[in-house]
RONURO-944013 format. One line per field, with one value per residue (C-alpha): residue in three letters; x, y, z; chain. Coordinates in Angstrom, 3 decimals. Layout:
BEGIN
r = [ALA, ...];
c1 = [X, ...];
c2 = [Y, ...];
c3 = [Z, ...];
c = [A, ...];
***
This chain:
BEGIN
r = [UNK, UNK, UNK, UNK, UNK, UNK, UNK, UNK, UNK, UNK, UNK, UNK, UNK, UNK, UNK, UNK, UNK, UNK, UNK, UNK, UNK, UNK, UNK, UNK, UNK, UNK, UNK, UNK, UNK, UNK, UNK, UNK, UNK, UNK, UNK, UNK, UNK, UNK, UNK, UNK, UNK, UNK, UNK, UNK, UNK, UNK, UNK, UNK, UNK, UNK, UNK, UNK, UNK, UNK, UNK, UNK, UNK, UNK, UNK, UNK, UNK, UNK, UNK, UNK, UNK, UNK, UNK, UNK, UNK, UNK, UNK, UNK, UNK, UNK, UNK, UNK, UNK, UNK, UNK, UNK, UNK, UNK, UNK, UNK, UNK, UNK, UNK, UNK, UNK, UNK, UNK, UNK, UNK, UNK, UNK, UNK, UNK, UNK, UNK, UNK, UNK, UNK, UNK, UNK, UNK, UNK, UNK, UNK, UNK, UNK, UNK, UNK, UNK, UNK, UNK, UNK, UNK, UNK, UNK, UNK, UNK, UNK, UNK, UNK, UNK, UNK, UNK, UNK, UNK, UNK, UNK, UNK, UNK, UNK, UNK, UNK, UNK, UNK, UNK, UNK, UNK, UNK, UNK, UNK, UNK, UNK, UNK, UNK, UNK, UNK, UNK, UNK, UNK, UNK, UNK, UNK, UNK, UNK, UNK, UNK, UNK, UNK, UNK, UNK, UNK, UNK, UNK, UNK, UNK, UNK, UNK, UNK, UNK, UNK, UNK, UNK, UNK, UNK, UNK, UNK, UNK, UNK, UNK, UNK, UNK, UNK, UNK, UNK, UNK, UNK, UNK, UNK, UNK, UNK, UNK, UNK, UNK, UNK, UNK, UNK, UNK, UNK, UNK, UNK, UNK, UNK, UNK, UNK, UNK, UNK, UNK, UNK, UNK, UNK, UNK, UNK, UNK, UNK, UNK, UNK, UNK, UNK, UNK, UNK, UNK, UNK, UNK, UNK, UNK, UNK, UNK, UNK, UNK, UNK, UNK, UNK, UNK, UNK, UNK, UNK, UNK, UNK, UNK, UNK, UNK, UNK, UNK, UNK, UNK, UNK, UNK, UNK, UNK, UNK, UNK, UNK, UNK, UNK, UNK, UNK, UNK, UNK, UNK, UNK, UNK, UNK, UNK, UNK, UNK, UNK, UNK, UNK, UNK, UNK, UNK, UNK, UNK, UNK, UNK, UNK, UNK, UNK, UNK, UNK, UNK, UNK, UNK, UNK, UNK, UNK, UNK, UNK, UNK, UNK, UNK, UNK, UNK, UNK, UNK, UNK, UNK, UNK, UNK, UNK, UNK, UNK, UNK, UNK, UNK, UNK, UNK, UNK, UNK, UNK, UNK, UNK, UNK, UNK, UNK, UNK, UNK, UNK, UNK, UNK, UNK, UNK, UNK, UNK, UNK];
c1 = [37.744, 38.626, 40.609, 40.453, 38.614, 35.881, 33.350, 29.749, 27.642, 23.716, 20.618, 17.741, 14.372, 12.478, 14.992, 13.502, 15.992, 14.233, 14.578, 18.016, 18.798, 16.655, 18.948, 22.314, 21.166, 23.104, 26.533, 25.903, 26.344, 24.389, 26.650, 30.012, 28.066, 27.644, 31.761, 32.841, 30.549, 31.522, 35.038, 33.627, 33.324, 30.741, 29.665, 27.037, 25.880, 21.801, 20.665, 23.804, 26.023, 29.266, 30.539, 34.178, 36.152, 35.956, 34.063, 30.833, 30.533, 30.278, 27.559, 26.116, 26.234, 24.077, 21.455, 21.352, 20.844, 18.436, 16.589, 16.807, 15.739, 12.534, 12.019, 12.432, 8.697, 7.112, 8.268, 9.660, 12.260, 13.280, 11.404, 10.878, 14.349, 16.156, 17.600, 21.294, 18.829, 17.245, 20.642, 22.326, 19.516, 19.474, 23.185, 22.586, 19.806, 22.209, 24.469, 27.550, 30.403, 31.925, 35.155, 34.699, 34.347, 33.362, 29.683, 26.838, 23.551, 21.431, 20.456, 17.733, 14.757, 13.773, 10.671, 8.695, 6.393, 3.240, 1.445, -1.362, 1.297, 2.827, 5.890, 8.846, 12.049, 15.001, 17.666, 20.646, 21.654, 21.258, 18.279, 16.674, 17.963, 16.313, 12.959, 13.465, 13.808, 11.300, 8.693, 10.219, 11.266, 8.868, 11.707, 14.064, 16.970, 18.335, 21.279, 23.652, 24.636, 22.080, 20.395, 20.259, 16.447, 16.381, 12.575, 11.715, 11.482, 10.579, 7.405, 6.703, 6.855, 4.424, 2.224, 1.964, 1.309, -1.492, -3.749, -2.765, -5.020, -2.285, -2.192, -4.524, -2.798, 0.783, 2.831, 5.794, 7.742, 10.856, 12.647, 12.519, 15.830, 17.562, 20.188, 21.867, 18.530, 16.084, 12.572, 11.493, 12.598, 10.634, 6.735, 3.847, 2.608, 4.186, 2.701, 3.594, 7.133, 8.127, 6.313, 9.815, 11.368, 8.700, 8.503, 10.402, 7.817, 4.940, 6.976, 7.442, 3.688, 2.593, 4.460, 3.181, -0.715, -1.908, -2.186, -5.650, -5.937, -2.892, -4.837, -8.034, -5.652, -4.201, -8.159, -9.253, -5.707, -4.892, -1.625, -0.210, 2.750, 3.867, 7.340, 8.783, 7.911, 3.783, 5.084, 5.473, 3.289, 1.505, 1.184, 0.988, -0.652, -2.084, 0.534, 3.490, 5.794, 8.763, 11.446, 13.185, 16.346, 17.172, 20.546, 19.419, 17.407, 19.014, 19.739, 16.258, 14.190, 14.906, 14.693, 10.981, 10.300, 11.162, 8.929, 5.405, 5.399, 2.490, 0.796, 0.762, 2.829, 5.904, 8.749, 11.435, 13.841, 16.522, 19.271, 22.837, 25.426, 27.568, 25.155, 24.351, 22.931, 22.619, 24.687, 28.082, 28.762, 24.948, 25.477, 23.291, 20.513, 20.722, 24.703, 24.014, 21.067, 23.050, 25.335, 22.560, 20.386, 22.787, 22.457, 18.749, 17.361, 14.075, 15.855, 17.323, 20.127, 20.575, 24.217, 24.000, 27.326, 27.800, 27.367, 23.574, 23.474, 20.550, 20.501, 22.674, 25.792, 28.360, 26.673, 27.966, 31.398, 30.707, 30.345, 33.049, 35.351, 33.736, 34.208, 37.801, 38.346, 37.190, 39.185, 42.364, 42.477];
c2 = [-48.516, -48.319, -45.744, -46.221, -43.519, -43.658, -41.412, -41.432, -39.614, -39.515, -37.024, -36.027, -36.410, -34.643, -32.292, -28.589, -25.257, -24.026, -27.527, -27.902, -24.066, -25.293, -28.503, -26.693, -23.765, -20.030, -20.616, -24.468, -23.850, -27.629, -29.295, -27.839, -28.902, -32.866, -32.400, -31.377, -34.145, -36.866, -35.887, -36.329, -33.373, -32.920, -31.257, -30.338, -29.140, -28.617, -31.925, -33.639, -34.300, -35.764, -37.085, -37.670, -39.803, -43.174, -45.286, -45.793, -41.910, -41.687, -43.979, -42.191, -38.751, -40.211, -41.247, -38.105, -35.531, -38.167, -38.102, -34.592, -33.783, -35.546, -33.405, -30.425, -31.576, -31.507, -30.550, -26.328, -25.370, -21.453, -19.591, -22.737, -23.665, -26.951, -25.874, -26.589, -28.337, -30.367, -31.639, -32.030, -34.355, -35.793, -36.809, -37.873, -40.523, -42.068, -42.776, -41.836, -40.707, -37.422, -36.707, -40.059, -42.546, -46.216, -46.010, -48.489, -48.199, -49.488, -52.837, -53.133, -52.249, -48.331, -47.897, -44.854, -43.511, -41.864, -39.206, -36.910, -34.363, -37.131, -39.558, -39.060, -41.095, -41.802, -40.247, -42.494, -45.998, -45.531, -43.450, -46.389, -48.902, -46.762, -46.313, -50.470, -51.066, -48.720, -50.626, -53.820, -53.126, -51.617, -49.428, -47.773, -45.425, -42.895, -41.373, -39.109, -35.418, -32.393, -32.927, -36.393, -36.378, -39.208, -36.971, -35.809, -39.430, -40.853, -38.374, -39.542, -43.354, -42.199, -40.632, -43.782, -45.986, -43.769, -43.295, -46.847, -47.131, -49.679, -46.804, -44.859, -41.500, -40.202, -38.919, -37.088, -35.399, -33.649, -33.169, -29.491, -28.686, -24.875, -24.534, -21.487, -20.040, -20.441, -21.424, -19.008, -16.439, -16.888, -15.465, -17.233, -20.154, -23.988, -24.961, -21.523, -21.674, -25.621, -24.743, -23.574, -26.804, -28.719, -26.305, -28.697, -31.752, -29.276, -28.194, -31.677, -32.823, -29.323, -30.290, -33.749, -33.161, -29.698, -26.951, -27.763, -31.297, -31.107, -28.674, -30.873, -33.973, -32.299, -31.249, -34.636, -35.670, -38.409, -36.051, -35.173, -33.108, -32.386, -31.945, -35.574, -34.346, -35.207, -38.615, -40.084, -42.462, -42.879, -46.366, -45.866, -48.123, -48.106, -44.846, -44.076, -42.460, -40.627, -39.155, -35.982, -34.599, -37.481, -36.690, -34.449, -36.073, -38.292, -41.811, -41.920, -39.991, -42.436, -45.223, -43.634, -42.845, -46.840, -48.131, -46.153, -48.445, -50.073, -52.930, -52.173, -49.023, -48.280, -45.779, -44.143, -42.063, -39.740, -37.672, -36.618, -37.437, -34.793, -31.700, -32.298, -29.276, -31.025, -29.351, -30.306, -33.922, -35.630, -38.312, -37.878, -41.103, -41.581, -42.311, -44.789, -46.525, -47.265, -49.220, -50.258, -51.839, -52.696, -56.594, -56.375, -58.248, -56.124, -52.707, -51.408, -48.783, -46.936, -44.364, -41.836, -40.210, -36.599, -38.362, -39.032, -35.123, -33.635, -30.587, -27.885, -29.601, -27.236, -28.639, -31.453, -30.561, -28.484, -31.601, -33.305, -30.865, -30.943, -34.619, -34.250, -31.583, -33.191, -36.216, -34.403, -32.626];
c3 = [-41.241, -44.875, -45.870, -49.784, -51.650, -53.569, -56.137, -55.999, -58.213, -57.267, -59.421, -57.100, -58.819, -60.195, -60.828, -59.070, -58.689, -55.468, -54.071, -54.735, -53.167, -49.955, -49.456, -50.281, -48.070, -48.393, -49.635, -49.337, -45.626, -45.538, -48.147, -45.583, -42.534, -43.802, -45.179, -41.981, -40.029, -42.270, -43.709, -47.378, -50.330, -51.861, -55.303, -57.629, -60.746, -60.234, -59.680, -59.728, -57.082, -56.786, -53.582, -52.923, -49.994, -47.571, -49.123, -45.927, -45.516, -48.766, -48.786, -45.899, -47.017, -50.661, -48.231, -46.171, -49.252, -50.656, -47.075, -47.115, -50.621, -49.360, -47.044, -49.084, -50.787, -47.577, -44.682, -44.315, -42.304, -40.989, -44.773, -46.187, -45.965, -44.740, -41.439, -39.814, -37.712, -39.269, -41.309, -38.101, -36.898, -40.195, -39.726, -36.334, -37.626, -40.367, -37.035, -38.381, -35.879, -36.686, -38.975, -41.670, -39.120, -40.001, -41.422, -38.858, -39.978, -36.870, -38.343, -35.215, -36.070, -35.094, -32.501, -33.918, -31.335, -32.379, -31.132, -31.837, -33.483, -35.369, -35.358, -32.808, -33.954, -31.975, -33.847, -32.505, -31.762, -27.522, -28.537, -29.958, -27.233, -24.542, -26.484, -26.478, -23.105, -21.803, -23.825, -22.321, -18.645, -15.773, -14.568, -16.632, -16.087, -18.618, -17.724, -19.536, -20.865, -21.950, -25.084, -25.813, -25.214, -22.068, -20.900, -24.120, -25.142, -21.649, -22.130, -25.668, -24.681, -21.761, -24.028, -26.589, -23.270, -22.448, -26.205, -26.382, -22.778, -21.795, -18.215, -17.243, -16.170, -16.596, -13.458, -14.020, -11.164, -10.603, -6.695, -6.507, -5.429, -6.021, -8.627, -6.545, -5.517, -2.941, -3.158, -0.464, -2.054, -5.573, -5.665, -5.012, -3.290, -3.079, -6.922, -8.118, -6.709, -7.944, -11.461, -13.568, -11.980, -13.704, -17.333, -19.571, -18.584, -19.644, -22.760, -23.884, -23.650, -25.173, -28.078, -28.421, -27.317, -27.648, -25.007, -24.609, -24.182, -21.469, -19.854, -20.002, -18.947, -16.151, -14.919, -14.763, -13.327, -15.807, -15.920, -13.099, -12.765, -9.385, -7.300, -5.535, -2.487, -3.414, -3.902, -0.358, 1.113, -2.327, -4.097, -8.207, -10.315, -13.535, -14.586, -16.094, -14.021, -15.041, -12.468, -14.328, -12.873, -10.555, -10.185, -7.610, -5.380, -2.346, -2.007, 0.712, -1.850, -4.484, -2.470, -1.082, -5.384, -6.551, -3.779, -4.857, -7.976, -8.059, -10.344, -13.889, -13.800, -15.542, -14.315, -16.185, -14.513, -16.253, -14.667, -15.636, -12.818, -13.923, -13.424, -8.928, -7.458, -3.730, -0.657, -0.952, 0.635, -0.383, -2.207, -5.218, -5.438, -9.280, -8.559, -5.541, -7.195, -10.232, -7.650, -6.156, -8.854, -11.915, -11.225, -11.483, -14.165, -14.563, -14.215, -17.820, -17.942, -21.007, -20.498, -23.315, -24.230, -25.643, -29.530, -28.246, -27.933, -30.472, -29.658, -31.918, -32.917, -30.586, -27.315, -28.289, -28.797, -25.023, -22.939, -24.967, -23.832, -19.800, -20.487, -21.460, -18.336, -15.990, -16.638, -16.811, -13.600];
c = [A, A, A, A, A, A, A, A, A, A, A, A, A, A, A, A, A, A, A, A, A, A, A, A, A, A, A, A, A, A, A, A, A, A, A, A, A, A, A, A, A, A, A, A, A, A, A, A, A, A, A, A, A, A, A, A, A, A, A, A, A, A, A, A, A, A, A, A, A, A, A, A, A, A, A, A, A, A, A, A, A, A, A, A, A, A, A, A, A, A, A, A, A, A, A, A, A, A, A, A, A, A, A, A, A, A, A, A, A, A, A, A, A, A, A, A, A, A, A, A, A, A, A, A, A, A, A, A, A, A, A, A, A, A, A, A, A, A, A, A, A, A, A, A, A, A, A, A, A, A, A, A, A, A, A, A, A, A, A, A, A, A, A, A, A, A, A, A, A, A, A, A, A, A, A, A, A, A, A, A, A, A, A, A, A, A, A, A, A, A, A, A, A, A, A, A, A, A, A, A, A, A, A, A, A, A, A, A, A, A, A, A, A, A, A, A, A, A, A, A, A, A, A, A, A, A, A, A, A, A, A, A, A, A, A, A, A, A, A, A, A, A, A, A, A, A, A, A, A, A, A, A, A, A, A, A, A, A, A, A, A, A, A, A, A, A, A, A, A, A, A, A, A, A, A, A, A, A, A, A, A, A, A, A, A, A, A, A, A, A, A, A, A, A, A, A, A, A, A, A, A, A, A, A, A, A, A, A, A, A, A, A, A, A, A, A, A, A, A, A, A, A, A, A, A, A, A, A, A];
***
């Protein structure tokens, strides 16, 4: 990394006072927010700004405010304001490593994924790999911390697959297993009991589809959403399958999961090894299959570390520190 230090001035154009307040946000709370991520500082006098420090943050930080000054035409935060959000993710895209580290752009090219609500970018470099190989492998593992969106983006490459008609129905499952509760003890019967387990799967294609055409989807079961248990003795073809919270289903249930693919179906399964909620002394099957498979050719593994995490910026510094722990002690 260089450590000389260098001066950039940049204007934003056209020059626009409530544009400028929206970027800089209350006490330039999102000009200290791309400081502390980068290690630069940053000034301004309206339009002007004047960034100061190693020479590739610098260079990244230009391109942020100029990304985000775009966005400040069209898209509205929180009141019409550019969010901590929304620069967070914005640093996130640049793929800059916190504190002034060296400066990689992704020189790959980025795999945008569109959808009725519009275009879903991976906002880091494993992001991106994993969006890669799940276009280019039949089954795909993501595996890694909270956050750094291994289903949101497993759904969104599901969705693509399917308004692209290269499947004909999505399946996406989820072994129902209790985090500290029972299910006999929640209301209702067998689909109203393994329903929460399977809420963030319905979230995600809400988000990308519509409430209504998921419902109509899930009707005419081209979407299916069920627990693992619904997948024995079932062969899959023609779908996308995606396996959510594999971590905590058993080395047999995995084994019984990769064997329902069928012709022309693609399965993407995501877990984090670190988060188990199986009685104490089952193996989990995400950590045995990764021993299992990782001489496979046609299987991909993308790891995602707590940097992948896109969520707000102190999650990431929370499994940092579980990271740190747990190697410790």
């Amino acid at each position: 990394m260089s450590h000389s230090v260098s001066t950039l001035q940049i204007d934003l154009e056209p020059a626009d006072n409530r544009r400028i307040a929206d970027l800089c946000g209350a006490l330039d709370e999102n000009l200290k927010h791309i400081e502390r991520r980068l290690g630069i500082e940053i000034s301004h006098r309206h339009n002007e700004f004047r960034l100061i420090g190693p020479h590739t943050p610098v260079q990244a930080g230009a391109k942020i405010l100029r990304d985000l000054y775009v966005e400040t035409a069209t898209v509205k935060g929180v009141d019409g304001k550019v969010t901590p959000q929304m620069v967070h993710l914005a640093v996130q895209q640049a793929n800059v490593i916190d504190q002034g580290s060296e400066y990689q752009p992704n020189a790959e090219k980025i795999v945008h994924i569109k959808t009725k609500r519009g275009l879903i970018k991976p906002r880091t470099h494993n992001q991106a790999q994993y969006v890669r190989a799940i276009l280019s492998h039949d089954v795909n593992f993501g595996v890694g911390p909270a956050g750094t969106g291994k289903t949101y983006l497993a759904v969104a490459c599901a969705v693509d697959a399917l308004e692209r008609q290269e499947v004909r129905r999505i399946l996406l499952t989820r072994p129902a297993v209790e985090a500290g509760e029972k299910l006999g003890f929640l209301p209702g019967d067998l689909a109203q009991k393994v329903d929460p387990y399977l809420r963030p799967l319905y979230d995600a294609l809400f988000e990308m589809l519509g409430f209504e055409r998921v419902e109509k989807l899930i009707e005419r079961n081209v979407i299916e959403v069920a627990p693992l248990a619904y997948m024995r003795g079932r062969t899959l073809n023609d779908a996308f399958i995606i396996l959510d919270e594999s971590q905590n289903t058993t080395c047999e249930q995995m084994k019984m999961f990769l064997t329902r693919i069928g012709f022309n179906s693609r399965a993407v399964i995501t877990g984090d090894i670190t988060q188990v909620d199986l009685p104490r002394g089952q193996k989990s099957g995400l950590r045995h299959v990764i021993e299992v498979l990782k001489d496979i050719d046609d299987v991909s593994f993308t790891f995602f570390q707590a940097t992948d995490v896109v969520r707000h910026p102190v999650v990431q510094r929370i499994v940092q520190a579980y990271e740190a722990f747990e190697q410790s002690s």
